[in-house]
GUDREN-732538 format. One line per 8 residues: number of its first residue (from 1); their letters; for each residue z, y, x of N, C-alpha, C. Coordinates in pm, 1 decimal, always signed. Each point is the difference from the previous one (the first is absolute). Layout:
BEGIN
NUM = A = Z,Y,X,Z,Y,X,Z,Y,X ~ ...;
END
This chain:
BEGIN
1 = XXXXXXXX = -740.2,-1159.5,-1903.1,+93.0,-49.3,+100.6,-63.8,-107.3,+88.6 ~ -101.8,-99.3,-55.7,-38.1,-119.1,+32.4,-108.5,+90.6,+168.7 ~ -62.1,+102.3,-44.5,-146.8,+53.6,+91.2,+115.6,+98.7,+89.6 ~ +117.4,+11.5,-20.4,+116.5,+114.5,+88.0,+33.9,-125.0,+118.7 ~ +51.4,-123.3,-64.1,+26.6,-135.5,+112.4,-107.8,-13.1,+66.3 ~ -146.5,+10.4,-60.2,-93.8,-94.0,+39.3,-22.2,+102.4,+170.3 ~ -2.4,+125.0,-19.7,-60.8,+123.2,+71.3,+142.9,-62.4,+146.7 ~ +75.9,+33.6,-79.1,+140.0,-25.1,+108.0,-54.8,-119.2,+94.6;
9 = XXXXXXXX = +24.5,-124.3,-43.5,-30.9,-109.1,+17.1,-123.7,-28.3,+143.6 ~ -105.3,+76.6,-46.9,-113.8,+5.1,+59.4,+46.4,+92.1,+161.9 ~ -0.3,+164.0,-42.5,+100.3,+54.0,+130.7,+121.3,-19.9,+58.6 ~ +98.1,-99.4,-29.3,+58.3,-41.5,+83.1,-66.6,-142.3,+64.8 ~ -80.8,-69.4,-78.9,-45.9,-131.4,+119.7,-86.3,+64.4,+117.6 ~ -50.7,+131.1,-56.8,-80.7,+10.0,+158.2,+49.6,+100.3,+83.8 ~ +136.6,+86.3,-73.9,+122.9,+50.7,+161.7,+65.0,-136.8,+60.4 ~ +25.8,-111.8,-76.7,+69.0,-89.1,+98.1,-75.6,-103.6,+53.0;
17 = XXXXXXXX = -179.3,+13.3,-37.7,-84.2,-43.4,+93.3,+0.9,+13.1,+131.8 ~ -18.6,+155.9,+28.2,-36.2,+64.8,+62.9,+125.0,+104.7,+87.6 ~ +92.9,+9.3,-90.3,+97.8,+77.7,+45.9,-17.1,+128.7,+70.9 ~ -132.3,+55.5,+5.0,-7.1,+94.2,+34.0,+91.1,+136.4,-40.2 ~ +24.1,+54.0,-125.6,+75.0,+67.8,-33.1,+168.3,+36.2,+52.8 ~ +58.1,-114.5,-69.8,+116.6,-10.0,+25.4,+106.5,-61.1,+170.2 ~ -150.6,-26.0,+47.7,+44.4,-36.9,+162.9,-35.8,+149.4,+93.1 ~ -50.1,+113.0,-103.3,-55.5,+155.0,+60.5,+145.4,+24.7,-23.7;
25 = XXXXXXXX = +65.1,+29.3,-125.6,+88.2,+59.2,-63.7,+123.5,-47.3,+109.7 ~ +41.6,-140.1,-17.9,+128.2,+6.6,+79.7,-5.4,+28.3,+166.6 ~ -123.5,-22.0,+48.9,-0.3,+27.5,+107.6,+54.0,+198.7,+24.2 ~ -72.3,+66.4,-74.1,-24.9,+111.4,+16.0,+167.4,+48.3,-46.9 ~ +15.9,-73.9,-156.2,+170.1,+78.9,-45.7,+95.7,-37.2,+158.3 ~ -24.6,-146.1,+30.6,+104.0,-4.1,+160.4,+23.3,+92.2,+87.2 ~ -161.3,+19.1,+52.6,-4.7,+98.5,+108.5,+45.2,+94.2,-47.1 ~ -30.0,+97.2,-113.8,+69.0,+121.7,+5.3,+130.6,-17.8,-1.9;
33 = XXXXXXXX = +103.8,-75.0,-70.8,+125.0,-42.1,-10.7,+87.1,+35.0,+168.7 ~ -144.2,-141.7,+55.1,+108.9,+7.4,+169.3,-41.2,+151.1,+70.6 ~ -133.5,+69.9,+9.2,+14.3,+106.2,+47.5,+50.8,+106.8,-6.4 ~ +53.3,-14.4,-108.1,+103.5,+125.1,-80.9,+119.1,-25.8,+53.5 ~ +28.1,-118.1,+21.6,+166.7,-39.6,+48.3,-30.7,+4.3,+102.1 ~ -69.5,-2.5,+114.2,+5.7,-13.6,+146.6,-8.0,+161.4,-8.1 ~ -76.0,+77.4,-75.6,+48.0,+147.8,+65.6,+133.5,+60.3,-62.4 ~ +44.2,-64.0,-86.6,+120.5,+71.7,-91.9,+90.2,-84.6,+119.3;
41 = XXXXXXXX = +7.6,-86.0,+78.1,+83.7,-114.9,+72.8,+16.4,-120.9,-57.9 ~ -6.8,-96.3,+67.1,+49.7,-135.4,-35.2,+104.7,-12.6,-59.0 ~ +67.5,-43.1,-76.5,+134.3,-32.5,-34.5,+50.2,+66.6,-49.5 ~ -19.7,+155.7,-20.4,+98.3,+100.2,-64.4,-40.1,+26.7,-157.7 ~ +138.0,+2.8,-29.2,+38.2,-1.8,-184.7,-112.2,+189.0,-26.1 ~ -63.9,-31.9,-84.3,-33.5,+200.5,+10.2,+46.3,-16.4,-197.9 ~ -50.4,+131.4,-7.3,+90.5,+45.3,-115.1,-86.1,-34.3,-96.4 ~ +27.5,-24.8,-130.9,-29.7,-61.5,-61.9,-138.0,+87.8,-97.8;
49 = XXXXXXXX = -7.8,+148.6,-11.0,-67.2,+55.7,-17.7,-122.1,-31.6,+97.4 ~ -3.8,+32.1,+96.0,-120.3,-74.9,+45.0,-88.0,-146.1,+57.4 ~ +134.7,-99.2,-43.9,-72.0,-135.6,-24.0,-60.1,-25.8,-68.1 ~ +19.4,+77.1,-135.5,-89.0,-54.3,-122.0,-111.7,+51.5,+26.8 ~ -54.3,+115.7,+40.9,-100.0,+67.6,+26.1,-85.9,-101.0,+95.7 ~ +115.8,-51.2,+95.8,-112.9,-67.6,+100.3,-69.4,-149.6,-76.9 ~ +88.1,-78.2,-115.6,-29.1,-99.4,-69.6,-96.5,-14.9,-44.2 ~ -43.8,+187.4,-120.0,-81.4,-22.1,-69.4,-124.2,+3.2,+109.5;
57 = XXXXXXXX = -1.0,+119.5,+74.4,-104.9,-0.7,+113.4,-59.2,-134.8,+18.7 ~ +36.9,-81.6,+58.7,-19.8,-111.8,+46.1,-87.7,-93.3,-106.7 ~ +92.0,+3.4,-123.7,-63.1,-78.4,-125.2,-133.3,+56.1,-60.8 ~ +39.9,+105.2,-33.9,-169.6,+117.7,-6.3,-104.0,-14.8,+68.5 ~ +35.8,+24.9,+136.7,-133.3,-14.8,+97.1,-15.2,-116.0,-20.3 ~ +63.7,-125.6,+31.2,-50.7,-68.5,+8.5,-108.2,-129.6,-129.3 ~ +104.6,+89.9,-126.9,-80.6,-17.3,-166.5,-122.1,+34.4,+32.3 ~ -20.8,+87.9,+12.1,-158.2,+57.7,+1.8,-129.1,-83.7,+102.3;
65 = XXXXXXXX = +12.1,-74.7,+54.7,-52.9,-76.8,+50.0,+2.9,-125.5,-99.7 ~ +32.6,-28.4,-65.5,-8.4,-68.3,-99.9,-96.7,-8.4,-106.8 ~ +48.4,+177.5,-62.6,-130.6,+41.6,-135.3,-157.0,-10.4,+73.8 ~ -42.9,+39.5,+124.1,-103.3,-1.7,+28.8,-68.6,-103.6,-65.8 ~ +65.9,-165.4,+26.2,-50.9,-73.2,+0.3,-59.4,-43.4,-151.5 ~ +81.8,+16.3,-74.3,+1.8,-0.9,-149.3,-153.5,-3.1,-81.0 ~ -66.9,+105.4,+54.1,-107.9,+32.6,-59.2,-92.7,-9.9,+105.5 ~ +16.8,-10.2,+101.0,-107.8,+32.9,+99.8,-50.4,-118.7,-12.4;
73 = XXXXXXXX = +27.6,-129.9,-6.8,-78.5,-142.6,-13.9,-75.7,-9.6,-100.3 ~ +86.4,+91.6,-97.5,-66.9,-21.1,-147.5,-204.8,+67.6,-23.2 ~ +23.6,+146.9,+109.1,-99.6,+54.7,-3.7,-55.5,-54.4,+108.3 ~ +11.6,-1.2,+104.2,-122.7,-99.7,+97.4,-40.5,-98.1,+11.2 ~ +50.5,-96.6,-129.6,-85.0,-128.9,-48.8,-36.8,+34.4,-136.3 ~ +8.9,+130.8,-33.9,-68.1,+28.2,-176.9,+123.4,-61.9,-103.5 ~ +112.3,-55.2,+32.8,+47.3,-87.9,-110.4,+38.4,+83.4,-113.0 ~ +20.6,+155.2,+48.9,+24.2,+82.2,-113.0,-59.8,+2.7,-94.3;
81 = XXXXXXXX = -157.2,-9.6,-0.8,-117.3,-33.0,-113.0,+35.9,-84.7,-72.2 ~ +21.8,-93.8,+55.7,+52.3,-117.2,-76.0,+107.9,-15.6,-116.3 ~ +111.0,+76.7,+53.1,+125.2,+42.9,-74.7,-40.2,+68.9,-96.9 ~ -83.7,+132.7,+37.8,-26.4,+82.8,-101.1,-92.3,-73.4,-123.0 ~ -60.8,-20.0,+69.5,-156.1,-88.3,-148.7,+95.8,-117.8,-67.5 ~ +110.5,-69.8,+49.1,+51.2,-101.1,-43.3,+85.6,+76.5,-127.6 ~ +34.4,-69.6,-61.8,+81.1,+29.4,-151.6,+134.9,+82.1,+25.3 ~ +81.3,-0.8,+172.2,+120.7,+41.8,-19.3,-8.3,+146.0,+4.2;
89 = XXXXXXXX = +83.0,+39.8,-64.0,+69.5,+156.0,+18.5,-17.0,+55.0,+97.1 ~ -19.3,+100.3,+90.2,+58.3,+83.8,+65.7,+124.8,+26.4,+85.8 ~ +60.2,+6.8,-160.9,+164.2,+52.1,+34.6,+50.3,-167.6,+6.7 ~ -78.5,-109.9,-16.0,+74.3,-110.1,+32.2,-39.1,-42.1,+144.5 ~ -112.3,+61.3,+47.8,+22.6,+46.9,+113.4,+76.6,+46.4,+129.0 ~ +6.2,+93.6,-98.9,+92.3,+86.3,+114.0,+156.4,-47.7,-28.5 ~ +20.2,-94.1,-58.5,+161.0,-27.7,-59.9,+18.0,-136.0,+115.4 ~ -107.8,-54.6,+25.6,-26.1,-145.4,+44.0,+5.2,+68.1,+198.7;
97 = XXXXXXXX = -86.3,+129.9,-14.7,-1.2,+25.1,+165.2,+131.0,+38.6,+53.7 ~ +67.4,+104.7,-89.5,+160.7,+73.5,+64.8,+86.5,-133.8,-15.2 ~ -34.1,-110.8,-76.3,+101.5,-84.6,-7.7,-7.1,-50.0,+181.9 ~ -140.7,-38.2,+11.7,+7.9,-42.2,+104.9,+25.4,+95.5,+114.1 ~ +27.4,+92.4,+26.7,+34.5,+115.1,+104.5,+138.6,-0.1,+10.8 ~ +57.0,+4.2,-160.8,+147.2,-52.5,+28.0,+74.5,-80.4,+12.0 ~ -103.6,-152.3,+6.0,+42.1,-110.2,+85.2,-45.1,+37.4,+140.3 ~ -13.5,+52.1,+62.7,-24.6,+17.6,+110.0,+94.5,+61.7,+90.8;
105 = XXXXXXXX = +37.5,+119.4,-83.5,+53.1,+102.3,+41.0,+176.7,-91.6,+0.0 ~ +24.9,-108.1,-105.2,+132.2,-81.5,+7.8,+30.3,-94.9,+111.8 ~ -172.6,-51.2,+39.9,+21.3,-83.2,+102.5,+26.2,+78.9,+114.3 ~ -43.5,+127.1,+34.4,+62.4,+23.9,+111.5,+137.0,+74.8,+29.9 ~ +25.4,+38.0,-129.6,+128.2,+12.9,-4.7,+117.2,-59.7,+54.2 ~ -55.7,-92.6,-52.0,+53.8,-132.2,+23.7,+60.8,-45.3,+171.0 ~ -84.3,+55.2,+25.9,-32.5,-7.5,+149.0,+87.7,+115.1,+48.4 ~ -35.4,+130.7,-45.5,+4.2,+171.6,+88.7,+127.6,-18.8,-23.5;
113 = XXXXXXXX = +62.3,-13.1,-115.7,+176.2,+92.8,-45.8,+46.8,-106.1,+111.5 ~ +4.8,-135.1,-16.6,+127.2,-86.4,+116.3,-23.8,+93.3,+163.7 ~ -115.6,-20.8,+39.2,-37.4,+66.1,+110.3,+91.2,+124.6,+56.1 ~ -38.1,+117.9,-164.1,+64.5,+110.1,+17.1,+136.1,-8.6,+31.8 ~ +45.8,-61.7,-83.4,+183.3,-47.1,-12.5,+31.4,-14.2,+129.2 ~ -67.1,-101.0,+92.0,+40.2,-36.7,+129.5,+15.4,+79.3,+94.6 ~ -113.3,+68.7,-24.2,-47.8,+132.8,+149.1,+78.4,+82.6,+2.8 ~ +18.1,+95.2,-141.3,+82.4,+81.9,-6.2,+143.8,-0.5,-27.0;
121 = XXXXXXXX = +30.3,-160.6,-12.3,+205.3,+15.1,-34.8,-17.1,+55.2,-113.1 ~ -60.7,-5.1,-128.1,+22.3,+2.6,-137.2,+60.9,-79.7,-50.3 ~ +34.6,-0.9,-109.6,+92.8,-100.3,-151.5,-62.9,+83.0,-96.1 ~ -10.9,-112.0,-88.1,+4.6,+25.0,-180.1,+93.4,-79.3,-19.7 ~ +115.8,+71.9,-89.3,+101.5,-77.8,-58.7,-60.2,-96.0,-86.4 ~ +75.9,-131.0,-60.7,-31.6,-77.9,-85.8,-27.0,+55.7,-136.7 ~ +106.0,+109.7,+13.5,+13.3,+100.0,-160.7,-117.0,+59.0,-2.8 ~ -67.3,+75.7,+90.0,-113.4,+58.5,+0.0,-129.0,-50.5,+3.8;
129 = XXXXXXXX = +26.5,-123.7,+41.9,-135.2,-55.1,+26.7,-126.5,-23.7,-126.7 ~ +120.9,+29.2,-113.6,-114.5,-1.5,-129.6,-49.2,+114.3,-28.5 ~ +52.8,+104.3,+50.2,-74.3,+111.9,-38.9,-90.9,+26.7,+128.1 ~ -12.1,-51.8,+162.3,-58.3,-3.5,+55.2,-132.7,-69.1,-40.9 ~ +19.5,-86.2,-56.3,-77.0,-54.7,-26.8,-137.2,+51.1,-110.4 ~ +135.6,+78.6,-106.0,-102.1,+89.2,-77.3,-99.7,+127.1,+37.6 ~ +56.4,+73.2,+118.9,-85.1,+44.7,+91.5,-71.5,-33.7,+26.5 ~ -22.8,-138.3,+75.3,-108.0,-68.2,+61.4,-117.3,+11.3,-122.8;
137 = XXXXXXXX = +47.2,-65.0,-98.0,-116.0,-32.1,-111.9,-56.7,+128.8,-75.2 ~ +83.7,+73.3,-13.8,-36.5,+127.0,-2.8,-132.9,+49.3,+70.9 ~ +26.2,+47.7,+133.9,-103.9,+95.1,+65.3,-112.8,-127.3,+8.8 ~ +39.9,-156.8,-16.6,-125.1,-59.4,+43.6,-77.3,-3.1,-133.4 ~ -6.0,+81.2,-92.8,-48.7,-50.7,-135.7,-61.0,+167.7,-17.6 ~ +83.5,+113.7,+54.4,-67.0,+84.0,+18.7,-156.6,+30.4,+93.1 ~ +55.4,-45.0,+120.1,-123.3,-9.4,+88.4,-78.6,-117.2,-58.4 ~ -21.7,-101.9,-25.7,-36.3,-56.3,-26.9,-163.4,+20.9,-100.2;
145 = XXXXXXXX = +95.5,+72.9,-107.6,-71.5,+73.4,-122.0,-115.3,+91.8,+49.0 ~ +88.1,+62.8,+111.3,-87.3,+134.8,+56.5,-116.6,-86.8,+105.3 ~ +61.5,-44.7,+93.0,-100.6,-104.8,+61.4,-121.1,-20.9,-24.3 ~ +26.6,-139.1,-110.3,-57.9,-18.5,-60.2,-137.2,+68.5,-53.8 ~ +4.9,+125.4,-57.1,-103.4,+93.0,-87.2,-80.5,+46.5,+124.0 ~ +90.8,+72.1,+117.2,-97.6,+112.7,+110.7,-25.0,-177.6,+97.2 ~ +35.4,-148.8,+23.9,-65.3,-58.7,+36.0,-188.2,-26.1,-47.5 ~ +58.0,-33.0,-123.8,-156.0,+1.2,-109.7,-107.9,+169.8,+75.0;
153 = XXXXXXXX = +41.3,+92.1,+26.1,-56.0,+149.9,+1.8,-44.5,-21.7,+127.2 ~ +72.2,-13.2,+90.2,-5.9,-15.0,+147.0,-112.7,-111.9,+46.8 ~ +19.5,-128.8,-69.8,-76.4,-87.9,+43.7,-181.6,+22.8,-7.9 ~ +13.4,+101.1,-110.0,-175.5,+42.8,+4.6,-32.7,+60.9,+111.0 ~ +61.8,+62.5,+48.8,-21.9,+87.2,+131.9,-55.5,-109.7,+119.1 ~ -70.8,+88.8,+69.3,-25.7,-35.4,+131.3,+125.2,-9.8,+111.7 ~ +94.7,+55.7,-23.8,+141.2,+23.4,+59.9,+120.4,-31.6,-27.3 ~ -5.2,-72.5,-101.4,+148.6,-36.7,-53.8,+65.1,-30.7,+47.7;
161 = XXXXXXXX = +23.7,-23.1,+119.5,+114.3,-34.5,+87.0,+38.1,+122.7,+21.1 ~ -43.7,+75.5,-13.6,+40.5,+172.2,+79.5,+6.8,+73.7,-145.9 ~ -33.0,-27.3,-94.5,-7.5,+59.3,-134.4,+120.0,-5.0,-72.8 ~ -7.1,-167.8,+15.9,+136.9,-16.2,-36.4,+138.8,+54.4,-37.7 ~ +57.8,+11.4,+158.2,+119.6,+61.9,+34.0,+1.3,+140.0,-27.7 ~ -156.5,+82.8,+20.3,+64.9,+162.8,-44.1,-21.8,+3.3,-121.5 ~ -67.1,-106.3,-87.0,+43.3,+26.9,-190.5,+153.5,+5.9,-48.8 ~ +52.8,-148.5,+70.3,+101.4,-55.1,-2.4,+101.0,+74.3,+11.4;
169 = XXXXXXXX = +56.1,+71.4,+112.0,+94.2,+5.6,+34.2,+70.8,+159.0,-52.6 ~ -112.4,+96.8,+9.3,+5.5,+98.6,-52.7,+106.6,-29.8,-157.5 ~ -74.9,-109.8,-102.0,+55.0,-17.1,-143.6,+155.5,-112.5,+10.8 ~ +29.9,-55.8,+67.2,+103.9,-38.8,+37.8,+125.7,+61.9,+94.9 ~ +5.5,+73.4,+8.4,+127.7,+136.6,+55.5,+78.7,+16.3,-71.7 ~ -24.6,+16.3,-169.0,+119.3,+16.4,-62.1,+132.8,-144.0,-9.7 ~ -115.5,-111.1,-13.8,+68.8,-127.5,-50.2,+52.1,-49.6,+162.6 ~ -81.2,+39.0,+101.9,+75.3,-46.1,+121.6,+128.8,+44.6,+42.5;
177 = XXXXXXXX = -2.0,+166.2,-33.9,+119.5,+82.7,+25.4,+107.0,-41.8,-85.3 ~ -32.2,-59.1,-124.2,+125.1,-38.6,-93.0,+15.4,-130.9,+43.9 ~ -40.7,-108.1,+49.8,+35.4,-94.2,+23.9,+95.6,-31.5,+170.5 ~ -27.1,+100.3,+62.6,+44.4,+27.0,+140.3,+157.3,+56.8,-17.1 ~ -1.8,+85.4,-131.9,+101.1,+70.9,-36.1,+96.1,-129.0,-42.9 ~ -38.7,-44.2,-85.1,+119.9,-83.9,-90.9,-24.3,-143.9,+83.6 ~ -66.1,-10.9,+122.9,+9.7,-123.1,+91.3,+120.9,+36.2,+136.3 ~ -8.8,+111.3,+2.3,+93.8,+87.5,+126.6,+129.9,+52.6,-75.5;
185 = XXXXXXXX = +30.6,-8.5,-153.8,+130.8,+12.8,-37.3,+25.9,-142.2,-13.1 ~ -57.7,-90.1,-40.4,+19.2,-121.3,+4.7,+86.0,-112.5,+73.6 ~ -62.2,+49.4,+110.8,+39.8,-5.2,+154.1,+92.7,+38.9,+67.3 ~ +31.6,+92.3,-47.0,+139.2,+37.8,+65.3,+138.5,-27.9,-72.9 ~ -53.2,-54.5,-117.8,+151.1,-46.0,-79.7,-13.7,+84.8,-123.6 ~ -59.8,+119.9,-63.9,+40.9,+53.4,-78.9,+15.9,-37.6,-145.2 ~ +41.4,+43.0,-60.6,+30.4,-36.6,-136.7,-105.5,+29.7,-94.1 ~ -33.3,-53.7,-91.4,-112.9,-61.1,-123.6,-60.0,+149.3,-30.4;
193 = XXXXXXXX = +101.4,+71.6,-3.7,-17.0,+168.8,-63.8,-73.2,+77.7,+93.4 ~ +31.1,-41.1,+156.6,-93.1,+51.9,+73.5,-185.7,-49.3,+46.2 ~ -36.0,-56.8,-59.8,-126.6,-18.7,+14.7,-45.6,-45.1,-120.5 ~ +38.3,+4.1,-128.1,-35.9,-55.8,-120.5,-113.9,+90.9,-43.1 ~ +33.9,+132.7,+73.8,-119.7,+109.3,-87.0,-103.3,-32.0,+65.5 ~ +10.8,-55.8,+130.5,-119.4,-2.7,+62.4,-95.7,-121.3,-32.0 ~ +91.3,-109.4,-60.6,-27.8,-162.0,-101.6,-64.5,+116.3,-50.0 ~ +38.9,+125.3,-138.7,-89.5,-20.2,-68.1,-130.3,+103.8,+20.3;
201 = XXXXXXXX = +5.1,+44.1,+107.6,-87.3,+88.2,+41.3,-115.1,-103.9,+48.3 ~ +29.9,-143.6,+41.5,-133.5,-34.6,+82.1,-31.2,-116.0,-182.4 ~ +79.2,-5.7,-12.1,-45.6,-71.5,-168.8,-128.0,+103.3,-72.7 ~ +56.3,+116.9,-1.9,-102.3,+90.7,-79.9,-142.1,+18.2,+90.8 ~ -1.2,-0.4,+150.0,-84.6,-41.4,+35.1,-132.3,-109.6,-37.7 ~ +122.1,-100.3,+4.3,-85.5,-156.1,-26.2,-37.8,+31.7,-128.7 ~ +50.1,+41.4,-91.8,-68.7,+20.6,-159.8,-149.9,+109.5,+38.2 ~ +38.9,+100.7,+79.2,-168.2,+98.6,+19.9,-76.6,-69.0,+91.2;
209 = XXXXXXXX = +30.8,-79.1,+71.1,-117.2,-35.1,+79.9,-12.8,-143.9,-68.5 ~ +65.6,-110.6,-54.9,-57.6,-75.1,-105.2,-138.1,+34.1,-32.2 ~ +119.5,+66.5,-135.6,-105.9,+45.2,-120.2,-130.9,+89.3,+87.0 ~ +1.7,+25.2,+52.9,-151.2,+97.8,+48.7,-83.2,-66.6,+71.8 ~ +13.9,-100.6,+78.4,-67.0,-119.5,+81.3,-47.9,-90.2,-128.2 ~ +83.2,-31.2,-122.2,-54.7,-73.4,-51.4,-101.8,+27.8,-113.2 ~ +44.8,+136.5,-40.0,-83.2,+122.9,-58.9,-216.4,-21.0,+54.1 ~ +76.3,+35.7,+158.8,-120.2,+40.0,+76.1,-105.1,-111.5,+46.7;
217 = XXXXXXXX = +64.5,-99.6,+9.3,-71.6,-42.4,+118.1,-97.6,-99.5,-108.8 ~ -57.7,-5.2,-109.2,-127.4,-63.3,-54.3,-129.6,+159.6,+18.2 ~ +57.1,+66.4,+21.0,-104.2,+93.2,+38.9,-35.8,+8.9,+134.2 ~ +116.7,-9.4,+82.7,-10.5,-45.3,+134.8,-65.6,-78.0,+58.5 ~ -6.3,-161.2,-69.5,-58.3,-86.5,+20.4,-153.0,-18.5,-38.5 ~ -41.4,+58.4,-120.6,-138.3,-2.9,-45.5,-18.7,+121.3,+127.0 ~ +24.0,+70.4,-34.0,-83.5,+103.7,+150.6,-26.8,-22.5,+103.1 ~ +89.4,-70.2,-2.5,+15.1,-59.5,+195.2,-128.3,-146.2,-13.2;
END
């Protein structure tokens, strides 16, 4: 736990050095936000099936500008050597990097959902807002996981900026589509029964892409 803080600790003092990351992310989740509403129109309520769609959009694209960063510092100053030859784990590793992706992915949250709320004339009831909430933590712990592993894969490349996104996105469709689903019944008022399967459809997700990122990625990492 002590080398999981220490790893944390270290990558967040030099995103809020530098802020490079997370000043990409909200810039980028905004813009898509307002360009989507200036062509859907300013001001108009749209249906609730496709707000959520436009939410996650926004949060996604703009997550992924995030994982780049994760590892890419790590390998163009060697610090990965370091990690590896040093005494910690691997998988305490990779427990210490998705942690930090999904602080990332909260801070701009943080930011995107009020945004969204505004542009589009949304509400989350007070009643709902806890299971909104469980959504949120949900898909960010999924991607996260997944992130995380094809960040480590990607970053060996000569291209990982471009590598990235077509590993990525391809293996995240199922957990995006369930989270769009039970974010767009959400949204429109429906009742617990109507999006609960889809709670547990993106849950069983987060358990396969977990467990297989955390499975994988000490082989990942010595290779790379």
């Amino acid at each position: 736990m002590k080398n999981i803080i220490t790893i944390i600790k270290k990558d967040l003092k030099m995103e809020f050095r530098k802020r490079e990351s997370l000043t990409s992310m909200l810039f980028f989740g905004i813009l898509v936000l307002v360009i989507l509403n200036i062509a859907i129109g300013t001001g108009q309520k749209i249906a609730p099936s496709i707000s959520g769609g436009i939410l996650w959009v926004a949060i996604i694209f703009s997550a992924v500008l995030g994982l780049d960063r994760v590892f890419s510092n790590e390998k163009e100053n060697r610090c990965i050597d370091g990690l590896l030859l040093s005494p910690i784990e691997p998988e305490t590793i990779f427990i210490a990097k998705m942690t930090v992706n999904f602080i990332f992915m909260i801070i701009a949250e943080i930011i995107l959902i009020p945004t969204f709320l505004v542009l589009y004339n949304s509400a989350v009831s007070f009643e709902n807002l806890p299971m909104f909430i469980a959504i949120i933590m949900l898909l960010n712990l999924g991607f996260s996981s997944v992130g995380t592993l094809l960040s480590a894969i990607s970053s060996g490349t000569s291209r990982n900026d471009i590598m990235l996104p077509i590993l990525l996105f391809p293996i995240l469709i199922p957990l995006i589509a369930a989270t769009v689903k039970a974010t767009s019944e959400l949204l429109s008022g429906s009742g617990v029964d109507k999006y609960l399967s889809w709670l547990y459809l993106t849950m069983a997700f987060d358990f396969i892409f977990f467990g297989s990122s955390y499975l994988l990625f000490e082989h990942v990492i010595k290779e790379g």
